[in-house]
C-alpha positions in Angstrom: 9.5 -2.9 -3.9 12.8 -3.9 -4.9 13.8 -4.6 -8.5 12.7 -7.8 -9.4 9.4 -7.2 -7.7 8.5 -4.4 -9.9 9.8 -6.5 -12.7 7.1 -8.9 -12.3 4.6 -6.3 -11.5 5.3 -4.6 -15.0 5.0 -8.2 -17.2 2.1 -9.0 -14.7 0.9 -6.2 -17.3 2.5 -7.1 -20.0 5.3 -4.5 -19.9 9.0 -4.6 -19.3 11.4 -2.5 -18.7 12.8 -1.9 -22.3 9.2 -1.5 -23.3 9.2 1.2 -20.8 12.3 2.5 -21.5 11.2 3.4 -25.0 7.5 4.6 -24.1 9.6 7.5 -22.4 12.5 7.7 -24.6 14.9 6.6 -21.7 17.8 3.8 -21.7 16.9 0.4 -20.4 20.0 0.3 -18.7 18.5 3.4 -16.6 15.4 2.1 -15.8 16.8 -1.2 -14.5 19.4 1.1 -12.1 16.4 3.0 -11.0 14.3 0.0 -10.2 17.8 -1.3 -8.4 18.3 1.7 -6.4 21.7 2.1 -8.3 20.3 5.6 -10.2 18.1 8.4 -9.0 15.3 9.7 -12.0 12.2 10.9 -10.4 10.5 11.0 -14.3 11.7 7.4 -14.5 10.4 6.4 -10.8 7.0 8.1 -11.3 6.5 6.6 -14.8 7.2 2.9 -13.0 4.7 4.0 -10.0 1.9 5.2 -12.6 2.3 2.1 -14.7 1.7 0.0 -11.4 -0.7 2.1 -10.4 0.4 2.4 -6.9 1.9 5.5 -5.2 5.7 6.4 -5.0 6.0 5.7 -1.1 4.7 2.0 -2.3 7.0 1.1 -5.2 10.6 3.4 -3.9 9.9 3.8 0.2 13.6 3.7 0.7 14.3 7.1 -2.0 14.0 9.8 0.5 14.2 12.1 -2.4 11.4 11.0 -4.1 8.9 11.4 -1.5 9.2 14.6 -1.3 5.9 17.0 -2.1 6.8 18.7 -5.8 4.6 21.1 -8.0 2.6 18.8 -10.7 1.4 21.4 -12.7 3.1 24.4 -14.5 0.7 26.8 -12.4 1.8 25.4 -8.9 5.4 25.5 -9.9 5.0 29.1 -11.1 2.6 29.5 -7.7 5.7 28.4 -5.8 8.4 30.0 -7.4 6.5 33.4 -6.5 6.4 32.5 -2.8 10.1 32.1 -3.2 10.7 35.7 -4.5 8.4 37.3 -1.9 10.3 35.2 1.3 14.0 36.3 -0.3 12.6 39.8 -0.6 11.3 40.0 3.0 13.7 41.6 5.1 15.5 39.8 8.4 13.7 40.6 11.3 
């Protein structure tokens, strides 16, 4: 989706992108350079994508960076972080 696309998507539901802006305490200058490609925010582009309800692939296929798999929770982060330690601590073979 390109800017103006989810533009009209958000006031399809009655949102726009200063409203959104302050439901997450952001500028509306960034979200409009985030729907315009012109920033990167992953918080910003996966509030947009849960607003619209659609999945991150759908709304920003052409951010490589933001399709990438990331821990959701606290416990997969720490879950990950762990597997980290133990692959730096494993020696060369």
């Amino acid at each position: 989706m390109d800017r103006d696309q989810i533009r009209m998507e958000l006031g399809k539901l009655g949102y726009d992108f200063s409203m959104l802006a302050e439901a997450i305490d952001k500028s509306p200058s960034l979200i409009s350079k985030v729907a315009s490609r012109q920033a990167k925010s992953r918080f910003v582009a996966e509030a947009m994508v849960k607003i619209l309800n659609r999945t991150m692939a759908e709304v920003f296929p052409d951010v490589p960076e933001y399709q990438l798999a990331r821990p959701t929770t606290e416990t997969e982060r720490s879950a990950r972080v762990v597997e980290l330690r133990e692959l730096l601590e494993t020696p060369k073979r």
